[in-house]
C-alpha positions in Angstrom: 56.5 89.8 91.8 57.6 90.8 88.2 57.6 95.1 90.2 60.2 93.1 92.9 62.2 91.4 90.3 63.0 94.3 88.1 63.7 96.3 91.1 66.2 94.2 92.1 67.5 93.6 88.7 67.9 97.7 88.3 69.6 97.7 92.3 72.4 94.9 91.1 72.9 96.7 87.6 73.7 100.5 89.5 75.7 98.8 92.3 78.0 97.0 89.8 78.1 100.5 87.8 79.2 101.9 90.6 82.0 99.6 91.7 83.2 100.0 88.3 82.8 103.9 88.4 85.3 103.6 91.7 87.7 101.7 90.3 91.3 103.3 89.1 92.9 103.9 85.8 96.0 102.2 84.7 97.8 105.7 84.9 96.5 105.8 88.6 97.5 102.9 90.0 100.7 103.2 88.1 101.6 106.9 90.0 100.2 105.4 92.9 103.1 102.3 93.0 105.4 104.8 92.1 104.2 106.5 95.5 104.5 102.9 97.2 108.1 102.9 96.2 108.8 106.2 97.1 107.8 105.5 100.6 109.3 102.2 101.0 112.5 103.6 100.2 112.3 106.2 102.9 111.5 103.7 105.1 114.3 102.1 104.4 116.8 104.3 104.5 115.3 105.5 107.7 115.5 101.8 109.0 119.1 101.9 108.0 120.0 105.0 109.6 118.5 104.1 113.1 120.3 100.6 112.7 123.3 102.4 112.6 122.6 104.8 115.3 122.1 101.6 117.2 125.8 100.8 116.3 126.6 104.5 118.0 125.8 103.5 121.6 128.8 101.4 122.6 128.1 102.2 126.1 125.9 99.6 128.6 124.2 102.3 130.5 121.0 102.3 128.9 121.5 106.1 128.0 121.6 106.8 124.1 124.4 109.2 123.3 123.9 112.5 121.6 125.2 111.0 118.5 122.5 108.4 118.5 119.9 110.7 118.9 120.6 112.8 116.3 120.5 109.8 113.8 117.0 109.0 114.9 116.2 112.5 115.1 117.5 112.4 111.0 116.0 109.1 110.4 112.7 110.2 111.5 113.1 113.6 109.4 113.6 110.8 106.5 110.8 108.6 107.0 108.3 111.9 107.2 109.7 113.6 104.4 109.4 110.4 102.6 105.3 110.3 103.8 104.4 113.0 102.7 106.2 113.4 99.0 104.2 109.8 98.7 100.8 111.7 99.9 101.6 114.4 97.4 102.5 111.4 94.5 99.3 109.5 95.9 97.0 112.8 96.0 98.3 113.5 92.8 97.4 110.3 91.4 93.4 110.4 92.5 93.1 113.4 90.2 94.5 111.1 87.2 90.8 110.9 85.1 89.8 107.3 84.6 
């Protein structure tokens, strides 16, 4: 009983260790909300420009106009440039030593 006690004793103390052991630094989590923001500003501005290239359509056909489509096509060119400066922030971030 006492061999099955201590064992599980030692098995809580290394799990907790290890949940520590993966948590982040300050400095990480700080670059990683800076990464956050980054990409939620894209987003954004991405939202914005297809709003407006809603606006662009004035006919009732159905049938986007060239003019709308290249504001998506620059909207979406936002939102992924955005994505992955954020990955780069974010990859950046998990090499931060804690």
């Amino acid at each position: 009983m006492k061999t099955l006690f201590k064992t599980t004793m030692i098995a809580s103390i290394a799990a907790m260790g290890l949940g520590l052991a993966a948590c982040d630094s300050t400095a990480e989590n700080k670059a990683e909300d800076k990464a956050d923001a980054v990409r939620d500003s894209a987003y954004a501005s991405a939202d914005a420009m297809e709003n407006k290239a809603d606006t662009l359509d004035t006919k009732t056909d159905g049938m986007d106009t060239p003019a709308e489509n290249s504001m998506e096509s620059k909207a979406a060119a936002v939102r992924a440039k955005g994505e992955t400066k954020a990955d780069a922030m974010e990859d950046k971030a998990d090499k931060i030593p804690g």
